[in-house]
N, C-alpha and C positions, 0 to 999 in steps of 0.2 A: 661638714664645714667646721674645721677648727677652732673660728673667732665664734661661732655660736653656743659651739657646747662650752668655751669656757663662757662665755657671759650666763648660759643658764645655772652651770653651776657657782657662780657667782653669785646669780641671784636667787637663786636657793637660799646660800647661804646668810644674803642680802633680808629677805623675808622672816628668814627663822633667827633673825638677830644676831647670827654669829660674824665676834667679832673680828678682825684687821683681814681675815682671808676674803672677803668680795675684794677687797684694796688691791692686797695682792694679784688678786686675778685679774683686776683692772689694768693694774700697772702691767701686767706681764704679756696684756692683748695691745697695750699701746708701744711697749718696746717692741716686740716680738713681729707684731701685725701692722703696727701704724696705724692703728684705730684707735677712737676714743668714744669707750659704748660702756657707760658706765651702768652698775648693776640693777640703781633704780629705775631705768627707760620700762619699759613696757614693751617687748618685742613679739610679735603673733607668731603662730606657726608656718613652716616651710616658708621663713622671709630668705632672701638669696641676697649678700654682700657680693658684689663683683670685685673680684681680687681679692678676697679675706679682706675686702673692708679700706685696702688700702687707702691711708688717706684720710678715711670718713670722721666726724667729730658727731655725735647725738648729745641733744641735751640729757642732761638728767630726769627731765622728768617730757620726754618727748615718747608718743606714743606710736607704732609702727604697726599697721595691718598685716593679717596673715595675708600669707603669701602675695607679699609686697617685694620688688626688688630696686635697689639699691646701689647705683651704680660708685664709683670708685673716687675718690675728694669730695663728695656731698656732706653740706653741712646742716643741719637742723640744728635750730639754735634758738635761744629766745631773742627778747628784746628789750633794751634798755628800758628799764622806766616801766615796763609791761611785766606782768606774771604769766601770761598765755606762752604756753610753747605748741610748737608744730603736733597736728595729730594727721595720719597715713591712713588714707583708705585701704581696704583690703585688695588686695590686685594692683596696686597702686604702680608705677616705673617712673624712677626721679635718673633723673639721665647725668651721667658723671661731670663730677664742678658743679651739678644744681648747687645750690641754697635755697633754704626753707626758713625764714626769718618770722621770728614771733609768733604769735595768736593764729596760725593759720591752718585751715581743714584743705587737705586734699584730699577728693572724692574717691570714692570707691573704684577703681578699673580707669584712675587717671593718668596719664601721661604725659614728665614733665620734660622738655626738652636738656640735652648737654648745656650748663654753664646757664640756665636761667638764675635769676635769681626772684624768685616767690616769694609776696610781700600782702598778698590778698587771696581769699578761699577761690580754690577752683574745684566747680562742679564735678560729679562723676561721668568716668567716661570720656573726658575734655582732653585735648590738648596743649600745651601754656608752653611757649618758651621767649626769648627774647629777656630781657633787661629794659624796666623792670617787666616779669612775665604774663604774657596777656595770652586768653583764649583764642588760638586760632579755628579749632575744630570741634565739635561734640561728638563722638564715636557712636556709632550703632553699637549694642552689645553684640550683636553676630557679626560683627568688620573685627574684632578682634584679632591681633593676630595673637599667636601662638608662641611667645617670647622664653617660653620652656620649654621647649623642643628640639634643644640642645642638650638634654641632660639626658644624663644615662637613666634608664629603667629599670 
């Protein structure tokens, strides 16, 4: 995934102080990709953008679980007035057009619905969509499905 390895090397470069090149490479996933995944986020391992991100905005200081997946216009954002920004459980699926507004934890192996917009923590495991998004379901850990099993081996 393209939009990844530039943001790691971004934030590489981001960590060890060196200067205008994260910029650069911001700038050049948001021309290029239509993303805007700036190098201070905190991204985990094997996280999956759907579409290289198309669309997606992260705040700067928004934190993303490994192997989280992400689908395509989602917005993680802060919130006026608030210093909290969005943190991603690990396993996490935010379904394309979610929003993730403010101070808000999503649970470990949660699942948010297309075009929610999330405004309150949702447990692990859960299901949330609707406007604003409410808990419909709590998952079994073994009802999982298997939502990478689409990818090559």
């Amino acid at each position: 995934m393209i939009v990844l390895r530039i943001y790691r090397l971004a934030n590489w470069c981001y960590r060890h102080r060196i200067p205008l090149l994260p910029f650069v490479l911001k700038s050049f996933n948001r021309i290029i990709f239509a993303v805007v995944l700036p190098p201070s986020a905190s991204v985990g391992r094997n996280v999956l953008f759907s579409y290289e991100g198309l669309g997606t905005v992260i705040h700067r200081r928004a934190v993303i679980g490994d192997n989280a997946i992400i689908g395509a216009g989602v917005t993680l954002g802060g919130r006026s007035g608030s210093e909290g920004v969005p943190v991603i459980g690990a396993g996490a699926i935010i379904g394309s057009g979610a929003k993730v507004i403010g101070a808000v934890r999503i649970g470990a192996y949660a699942s948010i619905g297309a075009n929610a917009v999330v405004l309150s923590d949702i447990p692990d495991f859960a299901v949330a969509v609707g406007v604003p998004a409410k808990v419909v379901r709590i998952n079994r850990p073994e009802e999982l499905p298997n939502y990478r099993a689409f990818e090559r081996q």
